[in-house]
Structure formats: structure tokens, C-alpha cells
Backbone as numpy.savetxt, mean C-alpha at the origin, in Angstrom:
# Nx Ny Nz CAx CAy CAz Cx Cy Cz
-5.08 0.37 -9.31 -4.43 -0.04 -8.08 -5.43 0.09 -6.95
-5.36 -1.01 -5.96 -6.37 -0.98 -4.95 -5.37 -0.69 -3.70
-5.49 0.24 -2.49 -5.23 0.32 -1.58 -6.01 0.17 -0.30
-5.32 -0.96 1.27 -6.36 -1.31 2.03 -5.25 -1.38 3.24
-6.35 -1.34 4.20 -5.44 -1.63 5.57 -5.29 -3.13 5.81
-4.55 -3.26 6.27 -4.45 -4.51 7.28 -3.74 -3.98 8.52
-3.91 -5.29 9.53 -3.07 -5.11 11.10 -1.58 -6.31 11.29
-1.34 -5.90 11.48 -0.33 -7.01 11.99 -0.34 -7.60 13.33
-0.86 -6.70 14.48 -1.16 -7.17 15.87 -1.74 -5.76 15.82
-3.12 -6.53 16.34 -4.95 -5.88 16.85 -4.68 -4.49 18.19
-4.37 -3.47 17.66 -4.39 -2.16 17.93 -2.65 -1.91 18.30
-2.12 -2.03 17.46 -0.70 -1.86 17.93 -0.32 -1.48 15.80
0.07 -2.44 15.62 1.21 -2.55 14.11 -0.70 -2.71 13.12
-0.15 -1.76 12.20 -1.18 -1.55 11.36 -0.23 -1.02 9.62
-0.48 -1.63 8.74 -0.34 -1.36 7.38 -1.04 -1.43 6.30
-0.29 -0.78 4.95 -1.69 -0.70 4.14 -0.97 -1.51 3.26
-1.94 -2.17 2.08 -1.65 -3.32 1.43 -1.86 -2.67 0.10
-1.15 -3.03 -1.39 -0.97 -1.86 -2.18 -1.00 -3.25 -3.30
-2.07 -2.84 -4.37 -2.64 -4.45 -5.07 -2.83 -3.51 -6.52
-2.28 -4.40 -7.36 -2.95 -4.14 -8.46 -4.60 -4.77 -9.20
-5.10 -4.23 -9.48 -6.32 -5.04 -9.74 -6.22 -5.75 -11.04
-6.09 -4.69 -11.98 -5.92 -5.86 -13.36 -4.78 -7.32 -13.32
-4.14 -7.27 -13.16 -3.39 -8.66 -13.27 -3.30 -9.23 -12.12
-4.22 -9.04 -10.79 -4.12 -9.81 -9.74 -2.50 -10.03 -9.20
-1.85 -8.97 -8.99 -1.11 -8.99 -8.51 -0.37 -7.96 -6.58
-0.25 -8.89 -6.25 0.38 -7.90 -4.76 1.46 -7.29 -5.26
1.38 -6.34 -4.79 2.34 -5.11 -4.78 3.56 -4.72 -3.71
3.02 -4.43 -2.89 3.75 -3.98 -1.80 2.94 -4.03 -0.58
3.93 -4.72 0.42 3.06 -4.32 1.86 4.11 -3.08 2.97
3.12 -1.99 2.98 3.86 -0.92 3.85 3.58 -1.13 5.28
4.55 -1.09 5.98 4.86 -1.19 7.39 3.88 0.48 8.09
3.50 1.49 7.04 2.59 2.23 7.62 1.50 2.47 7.48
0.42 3.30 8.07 -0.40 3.62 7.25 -0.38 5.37 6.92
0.81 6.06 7.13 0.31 7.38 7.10 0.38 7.31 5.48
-0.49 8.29 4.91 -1.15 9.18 3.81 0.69 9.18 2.96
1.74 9.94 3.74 3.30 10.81 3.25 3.81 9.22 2.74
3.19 7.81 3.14 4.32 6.99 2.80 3.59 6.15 1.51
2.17 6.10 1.54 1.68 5.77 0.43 1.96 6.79 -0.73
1.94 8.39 -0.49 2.40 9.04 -1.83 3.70 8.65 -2.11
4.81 8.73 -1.33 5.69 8.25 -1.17 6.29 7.24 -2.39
5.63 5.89 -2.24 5.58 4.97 -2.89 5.53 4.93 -4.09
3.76 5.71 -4.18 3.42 5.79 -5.52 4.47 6.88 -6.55
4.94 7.97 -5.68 5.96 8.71 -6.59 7.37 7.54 -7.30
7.20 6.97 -6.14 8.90 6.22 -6.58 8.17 4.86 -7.57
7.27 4.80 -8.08 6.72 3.80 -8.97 6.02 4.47 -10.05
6.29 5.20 -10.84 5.31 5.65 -11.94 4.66 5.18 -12.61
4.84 3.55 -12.91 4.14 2.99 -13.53 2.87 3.27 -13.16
2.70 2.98 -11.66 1.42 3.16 -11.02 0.81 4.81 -10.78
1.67 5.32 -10.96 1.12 7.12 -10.99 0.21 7.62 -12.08
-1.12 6.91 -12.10 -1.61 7.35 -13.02 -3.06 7.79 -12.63
């Protein structure tokens, strides 16, 4: 799994973008970037908890 920022509007709305790499697939886009909402995520998806 690859994790990255993006912005939504240039110093205001900022999120992180949550990609799988092997099958080229998007995942999820989080409305944050703190650290508590990406673990967050990854707890409530185990597939990806690895």
C-alpha cells in the first residue's frame, strides 16, 4: 500500500491518498492528514494491515 498527500485548495484542505500498488488500484481518499486517521483506517481494513 502506498500512502501520499494531496491538497484540495493550496494551504487550506489537505488529504492523504491511500493506493494499493500491486493491482493499481485507489483506495481511499481521506479528508485528513493526521497520523490517528490513517491508523484509523488501516485498523478498520485488515486486509491491508500487514
Amino acid at each position: 500500500m502506498a500512502i501520499d498527500d494531496f491538497v484540495f485548495q493550496k494551504d487550506i484542505h489537505y488529504g492523504k491518498l491511500l493506493c494499493d500498488l500491486e493491482i493499481g488500484k485507489l483506495l481511499d481518499l481521506l479528508p485528513l492528514r493526521k497520523q490517528k486517521d490513517v491508523t484509523r483506517w488501516i485498523q478498520n481494513h485488515p486486509t491491508y494491515n500487514q
